[in-house]
LONUKE-457645 format. One record per residue (C-alpha): x, y negated, z negated; residue number from 1; residue in one letter. Coordinates in Angstrom, 1 decimal, padded with zeros to 4 digits, m for minus. Layout:
N
+--------+--------+--------+-----+--------+
!      x !      y !      z ! num ! residu !
+--------+--------+--------+-----+--------+
!      X !      Y !      Z ! NUM !      a !
...
+--------+--------+--------+-----+--------+
***
This chain:
227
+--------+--------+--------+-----+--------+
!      x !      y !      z ! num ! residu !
+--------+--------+--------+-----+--------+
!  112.3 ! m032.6 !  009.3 !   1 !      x !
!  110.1 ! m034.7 !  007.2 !   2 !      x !
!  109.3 ! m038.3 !  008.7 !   3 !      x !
!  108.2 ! m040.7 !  006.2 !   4 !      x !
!  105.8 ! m043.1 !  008.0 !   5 !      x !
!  103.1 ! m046.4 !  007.0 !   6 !      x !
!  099.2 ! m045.3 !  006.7 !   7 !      x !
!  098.6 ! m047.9 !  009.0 !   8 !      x !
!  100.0 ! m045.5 !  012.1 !   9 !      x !
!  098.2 ! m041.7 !  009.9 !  10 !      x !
!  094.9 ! m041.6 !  012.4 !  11 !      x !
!  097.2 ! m043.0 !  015.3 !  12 !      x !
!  099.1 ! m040.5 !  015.3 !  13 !      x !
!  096.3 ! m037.6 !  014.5 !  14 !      x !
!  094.3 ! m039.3 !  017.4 !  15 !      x !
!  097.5 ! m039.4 !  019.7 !  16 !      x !
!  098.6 ! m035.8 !  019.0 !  17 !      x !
!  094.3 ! m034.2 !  019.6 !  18 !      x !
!  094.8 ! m036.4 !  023.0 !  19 !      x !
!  097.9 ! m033.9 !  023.9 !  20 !      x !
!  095.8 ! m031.1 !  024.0 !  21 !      x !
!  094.8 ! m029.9 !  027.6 !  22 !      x !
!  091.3 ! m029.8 !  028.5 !  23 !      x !
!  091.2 ! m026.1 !  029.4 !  24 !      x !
!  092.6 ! m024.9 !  025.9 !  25 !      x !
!  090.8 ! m023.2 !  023.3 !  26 !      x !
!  090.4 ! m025.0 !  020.1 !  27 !      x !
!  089.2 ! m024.4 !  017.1 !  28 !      x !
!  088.3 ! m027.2 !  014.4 !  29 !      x !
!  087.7 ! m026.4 !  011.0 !  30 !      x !
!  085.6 ! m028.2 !  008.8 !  31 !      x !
!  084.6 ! m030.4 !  011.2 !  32 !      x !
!  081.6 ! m032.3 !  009.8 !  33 !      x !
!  079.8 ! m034.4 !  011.7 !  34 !      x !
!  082.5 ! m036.1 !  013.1 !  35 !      x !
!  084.4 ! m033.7 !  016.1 !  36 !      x !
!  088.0 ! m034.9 !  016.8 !  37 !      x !
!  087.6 ! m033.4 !  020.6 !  38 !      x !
!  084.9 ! m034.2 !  022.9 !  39 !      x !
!  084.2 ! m033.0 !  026.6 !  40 !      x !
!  085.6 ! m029.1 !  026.3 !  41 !      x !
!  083.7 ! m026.0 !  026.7 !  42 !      x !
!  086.1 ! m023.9 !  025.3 !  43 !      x !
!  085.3 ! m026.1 !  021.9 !  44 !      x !
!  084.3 ! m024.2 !  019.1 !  45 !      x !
!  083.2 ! m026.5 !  015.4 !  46 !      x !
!  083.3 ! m024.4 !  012.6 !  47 !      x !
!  081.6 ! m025.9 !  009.2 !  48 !      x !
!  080.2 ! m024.1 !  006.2 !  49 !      x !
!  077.8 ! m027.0 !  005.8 !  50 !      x !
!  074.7 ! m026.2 !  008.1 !  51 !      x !
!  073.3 ! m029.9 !  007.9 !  52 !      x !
!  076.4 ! m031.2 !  008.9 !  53 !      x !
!  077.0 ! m028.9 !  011.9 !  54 !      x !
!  073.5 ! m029.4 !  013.1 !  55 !      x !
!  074.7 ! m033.1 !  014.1 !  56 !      x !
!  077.0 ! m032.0 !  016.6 !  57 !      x !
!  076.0 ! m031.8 !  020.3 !  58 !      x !
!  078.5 ! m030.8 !  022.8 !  59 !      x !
!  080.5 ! m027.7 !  021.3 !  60 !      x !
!  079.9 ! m024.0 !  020.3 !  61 !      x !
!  078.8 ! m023.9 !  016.6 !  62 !      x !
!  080.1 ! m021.7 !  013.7 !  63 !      x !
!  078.4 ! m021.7 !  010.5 !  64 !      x !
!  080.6 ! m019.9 !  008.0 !  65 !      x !
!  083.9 ! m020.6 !  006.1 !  66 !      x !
!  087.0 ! m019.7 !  008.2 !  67 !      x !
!  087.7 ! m016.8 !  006.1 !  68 !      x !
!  084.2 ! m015.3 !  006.8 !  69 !      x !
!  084.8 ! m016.0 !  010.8 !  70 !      x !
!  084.8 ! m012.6 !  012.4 !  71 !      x !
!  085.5 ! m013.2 !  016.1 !  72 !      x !
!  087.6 ! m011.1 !  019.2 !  73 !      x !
!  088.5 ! m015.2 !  020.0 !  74 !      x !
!  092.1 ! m016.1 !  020.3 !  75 !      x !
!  092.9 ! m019.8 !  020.2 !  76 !      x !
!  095.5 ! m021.7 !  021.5 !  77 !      x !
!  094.7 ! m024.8 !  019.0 !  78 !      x !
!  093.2 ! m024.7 !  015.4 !  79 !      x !
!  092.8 ! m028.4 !  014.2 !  80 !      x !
!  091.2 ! m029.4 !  010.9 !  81 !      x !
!  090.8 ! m033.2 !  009.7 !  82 !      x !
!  091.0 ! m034.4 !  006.1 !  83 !      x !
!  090.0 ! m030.3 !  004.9 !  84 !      x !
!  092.9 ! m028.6 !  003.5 !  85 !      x !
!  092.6 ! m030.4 !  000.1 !  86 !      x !
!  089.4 ! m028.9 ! m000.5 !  87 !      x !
!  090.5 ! m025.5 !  000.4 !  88 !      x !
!  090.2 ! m023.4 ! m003.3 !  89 !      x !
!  092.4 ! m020.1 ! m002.0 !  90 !      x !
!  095.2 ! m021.9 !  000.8 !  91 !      x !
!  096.8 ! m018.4 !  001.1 !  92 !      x !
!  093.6 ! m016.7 !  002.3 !  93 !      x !
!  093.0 ! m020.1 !  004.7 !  94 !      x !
!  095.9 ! m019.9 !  006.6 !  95 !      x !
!  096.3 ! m016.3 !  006.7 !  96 !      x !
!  093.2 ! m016.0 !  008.3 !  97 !      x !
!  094.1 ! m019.4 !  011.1 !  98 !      x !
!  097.2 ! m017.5 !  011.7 !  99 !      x !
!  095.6 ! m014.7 !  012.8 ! 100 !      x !
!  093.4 ! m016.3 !  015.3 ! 101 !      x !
!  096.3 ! m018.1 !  017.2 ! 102 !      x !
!  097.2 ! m016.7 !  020.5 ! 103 !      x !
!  100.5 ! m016.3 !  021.1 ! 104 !      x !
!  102.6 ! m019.2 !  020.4 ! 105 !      x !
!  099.5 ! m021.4 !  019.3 ! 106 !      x !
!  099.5 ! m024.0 !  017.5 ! 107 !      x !
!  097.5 ! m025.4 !  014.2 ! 108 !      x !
!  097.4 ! m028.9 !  013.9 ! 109 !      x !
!  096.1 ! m030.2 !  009.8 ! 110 !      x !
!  095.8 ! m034.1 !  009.0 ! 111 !      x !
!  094.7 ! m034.4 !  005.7 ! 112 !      x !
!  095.2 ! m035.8 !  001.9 ! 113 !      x !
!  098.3 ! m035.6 ! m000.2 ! 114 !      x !
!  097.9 ! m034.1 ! m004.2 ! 115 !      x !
!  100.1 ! m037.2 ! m005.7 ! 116 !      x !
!  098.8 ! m040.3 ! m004.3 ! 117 !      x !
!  096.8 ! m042.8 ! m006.8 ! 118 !      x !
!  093.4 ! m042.3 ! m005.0 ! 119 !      x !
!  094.0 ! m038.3 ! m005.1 ! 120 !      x !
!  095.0 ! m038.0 ! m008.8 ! 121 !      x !
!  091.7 ! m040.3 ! m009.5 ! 122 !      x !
!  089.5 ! m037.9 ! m007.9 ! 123 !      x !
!  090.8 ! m035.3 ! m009.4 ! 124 !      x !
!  090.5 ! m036.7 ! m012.9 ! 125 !      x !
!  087.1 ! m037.9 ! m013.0 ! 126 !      x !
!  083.6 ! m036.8 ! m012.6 ! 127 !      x !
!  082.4 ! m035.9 ! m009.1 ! 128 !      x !
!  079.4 ! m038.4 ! m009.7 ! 129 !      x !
!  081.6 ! m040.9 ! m010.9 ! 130 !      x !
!  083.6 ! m041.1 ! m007.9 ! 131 !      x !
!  080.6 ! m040.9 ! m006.2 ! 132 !      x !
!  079.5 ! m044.1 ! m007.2 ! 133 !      x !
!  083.4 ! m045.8 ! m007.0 ! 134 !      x !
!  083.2 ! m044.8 ! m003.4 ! 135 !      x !
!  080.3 ! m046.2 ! m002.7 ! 136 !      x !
!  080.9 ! m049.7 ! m004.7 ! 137 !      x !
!  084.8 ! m050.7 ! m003.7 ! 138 !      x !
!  085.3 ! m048.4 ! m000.2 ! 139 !      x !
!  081.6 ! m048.5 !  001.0 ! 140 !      x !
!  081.5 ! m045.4 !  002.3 ! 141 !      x !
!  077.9 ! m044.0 !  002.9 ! 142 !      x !
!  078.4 ! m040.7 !  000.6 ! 143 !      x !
!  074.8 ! m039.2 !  002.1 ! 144 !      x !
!  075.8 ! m039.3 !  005.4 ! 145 !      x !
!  079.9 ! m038.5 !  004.6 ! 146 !      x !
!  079.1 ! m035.9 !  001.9 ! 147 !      x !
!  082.0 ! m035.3 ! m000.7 ! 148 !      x !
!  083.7 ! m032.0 ! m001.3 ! 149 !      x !
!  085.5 ! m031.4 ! m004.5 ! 150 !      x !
!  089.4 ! m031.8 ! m003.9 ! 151 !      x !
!  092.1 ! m029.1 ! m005.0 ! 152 !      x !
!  095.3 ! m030.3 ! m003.1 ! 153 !      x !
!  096.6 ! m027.0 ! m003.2 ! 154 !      x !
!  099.8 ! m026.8 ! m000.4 ! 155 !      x !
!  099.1 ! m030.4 !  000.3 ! 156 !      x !
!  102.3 ! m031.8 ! m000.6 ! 157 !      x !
!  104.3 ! m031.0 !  002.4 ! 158 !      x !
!  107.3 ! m032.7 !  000.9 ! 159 !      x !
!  107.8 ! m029.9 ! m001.4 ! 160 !      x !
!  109.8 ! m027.2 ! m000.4 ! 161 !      x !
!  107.9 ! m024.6 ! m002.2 ! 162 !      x !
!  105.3 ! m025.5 ! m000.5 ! 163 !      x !
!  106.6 ! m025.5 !  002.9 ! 164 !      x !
!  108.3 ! m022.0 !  002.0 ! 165 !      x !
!  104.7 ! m020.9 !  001.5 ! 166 !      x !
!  103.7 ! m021.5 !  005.1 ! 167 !      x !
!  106.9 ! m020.0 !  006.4 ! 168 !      x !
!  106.1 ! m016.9 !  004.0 ! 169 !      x !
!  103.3 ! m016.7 !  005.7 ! 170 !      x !
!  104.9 ! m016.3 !  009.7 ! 171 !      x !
!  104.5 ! m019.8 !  010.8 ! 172 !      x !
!  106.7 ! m022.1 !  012.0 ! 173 !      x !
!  107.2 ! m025.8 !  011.1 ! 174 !      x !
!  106.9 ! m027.9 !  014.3 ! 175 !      x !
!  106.2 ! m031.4 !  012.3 ! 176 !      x !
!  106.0 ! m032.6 !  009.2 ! 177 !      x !
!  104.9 ! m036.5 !  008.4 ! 178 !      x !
!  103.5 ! m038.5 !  005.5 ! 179 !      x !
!  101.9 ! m041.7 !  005.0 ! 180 !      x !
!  102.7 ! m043.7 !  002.4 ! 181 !      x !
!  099.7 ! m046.8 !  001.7 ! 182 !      x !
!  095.9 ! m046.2 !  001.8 ! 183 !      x !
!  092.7 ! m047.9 !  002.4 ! 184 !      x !
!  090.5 ! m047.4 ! m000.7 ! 185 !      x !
!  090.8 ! m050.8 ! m002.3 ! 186 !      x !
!  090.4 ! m053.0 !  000.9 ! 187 !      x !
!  087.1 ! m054.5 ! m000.2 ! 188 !      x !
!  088.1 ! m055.8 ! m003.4 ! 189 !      x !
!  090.3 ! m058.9 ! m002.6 ! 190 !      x !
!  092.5 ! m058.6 ! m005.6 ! 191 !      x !
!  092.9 ! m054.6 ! m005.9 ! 192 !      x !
!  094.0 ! m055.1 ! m002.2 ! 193 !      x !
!  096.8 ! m057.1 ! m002.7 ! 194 !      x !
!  098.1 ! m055.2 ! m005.3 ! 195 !      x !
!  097.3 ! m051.9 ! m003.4 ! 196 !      x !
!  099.2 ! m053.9 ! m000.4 ! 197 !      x !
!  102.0 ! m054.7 ! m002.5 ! 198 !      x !
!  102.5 ! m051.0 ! m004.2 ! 199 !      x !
!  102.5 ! m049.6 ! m000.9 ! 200 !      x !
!  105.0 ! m051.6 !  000.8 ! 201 !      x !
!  107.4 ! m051.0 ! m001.8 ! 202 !      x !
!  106.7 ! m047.4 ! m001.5 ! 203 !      x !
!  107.2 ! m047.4 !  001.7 ! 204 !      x !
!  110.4 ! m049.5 !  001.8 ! 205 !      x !
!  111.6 ! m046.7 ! m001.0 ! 206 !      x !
!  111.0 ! m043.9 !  000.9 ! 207 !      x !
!  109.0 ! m042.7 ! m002.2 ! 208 !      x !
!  107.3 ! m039.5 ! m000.3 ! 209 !      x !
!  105.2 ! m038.5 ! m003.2 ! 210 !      x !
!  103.2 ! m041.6 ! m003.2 ! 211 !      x !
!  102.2 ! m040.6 !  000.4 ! 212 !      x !
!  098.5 ! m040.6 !  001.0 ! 213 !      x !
!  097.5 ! m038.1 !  003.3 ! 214 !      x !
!  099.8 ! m036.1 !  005.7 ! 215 !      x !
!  100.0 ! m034.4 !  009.6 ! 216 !      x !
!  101.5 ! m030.9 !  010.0 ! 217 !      x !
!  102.1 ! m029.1 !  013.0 ! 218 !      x !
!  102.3 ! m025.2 !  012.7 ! 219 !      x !
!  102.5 ! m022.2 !  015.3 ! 220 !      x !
!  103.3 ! m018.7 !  015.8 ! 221 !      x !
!  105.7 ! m017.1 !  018.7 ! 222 !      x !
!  103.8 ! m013.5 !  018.6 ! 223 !      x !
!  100.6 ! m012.0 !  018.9 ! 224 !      x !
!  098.8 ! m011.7 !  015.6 ! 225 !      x !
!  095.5 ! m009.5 !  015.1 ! 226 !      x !
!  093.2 ! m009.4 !  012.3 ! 227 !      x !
+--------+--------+--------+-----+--------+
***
């Protein structure tokens, strides 16, 4: 069932659910940048096309390839990926191949950014040095050291039933589905806050689910797939 929640409680909750995960496990995370969302397990593996970016990491197994180019014997009980499926250009290919590294009943765990939301249709509208510059004027992120991958927010809007069909097409099962409605982007601009403040309560208060931001789903598998 869908659960329509605030943005203030989105990392929480991501945060909460990676804490769950018991230290012997293997886990994979996807796309994991330069910032790991598990620390102190050996059985850790960080997978990242971006070589400069993995070579920040410390304390896990590096992979440096896309997760359809991973060829491993590896079975893992987790497979988490943090604000990565909207870039994902071919989802079908993507989760197929995450699928089929799950041991049996595994799970896959995907926090990331909703296709409808304000700050998702603007990036997908305008130029990527454009939104370069936005990001680094009103939300002060430090783009050279969080580089910026072009969006697609394909399968991202959980609250579609096609879309959820797709990953049940697929052989997963649903475990959780939750979005968060509000965002962050305009915080440092007094009065672009208040109004973002304002349009995301009433959202909220609405239940309007394609307003949502970003999202957490929780997929698995009950049998033993192979490559």
């Amino acid at each position: 069932m869908l659960e329509v929640k605030p943005f203030i409680s989105a990392y929480d909750d991501y945060e909460k659910l990676i804490a769950t995960i018991p230290a012997d496990a293997f886990i994979l995370e996807v796309g994991v940048g330069a910032f790991p969302s598990v620390t102190n397990n050996k059985n850790y593996y960080c997978l990242d096309p971006d070589g400069s970016e993995l070579s920040k990491l410390k304390h896990c197994n590096k992979v440096n390839c896309t997760l359809e180019e991973y060829s491993t014997s590896l079975r893992f009980d987790f497979i988490v990926s943090q604000m990565v499926l909207e870039h994902v250009e071919n989802p079908f290919d993507f989760h197929r191949k995450a699928l089929s590294l799950l041991k049996p009943n595994g799970k896959v765990i995907h926090f990331f950014a909703c296709g409808k939301s304000i700050p998702s249709i603007i990036n997908s509208l305008i130029p990527e040095n454009w939104s370069d510059f936005i990001l680094r004027k009103i939300n002060s992120r430090d783009v050279d050291n969080e580089p910026k991958y072009i969006g697609h927010y394909l399968w991202t809007d959980i609250f579609n039933e096609k879309i959820i069909n797709n990953y049940v097409d697929l052989g997963y099962s649903i475990f959780q589905q939750s979005v968060y409605i509000g965002h962050n982007y305009l915080h440092s601009v007094p009065f672009l806050r208040i109004l973002e403040n304002v349009f995301s309560m009433i959202s909220y208060k609405l239940k309007w689910k394609h307003s949502a931001s970003v999202a957490l789903l929780v997929l698995g598998n009950n049998i033993n797939n192979t490559d």
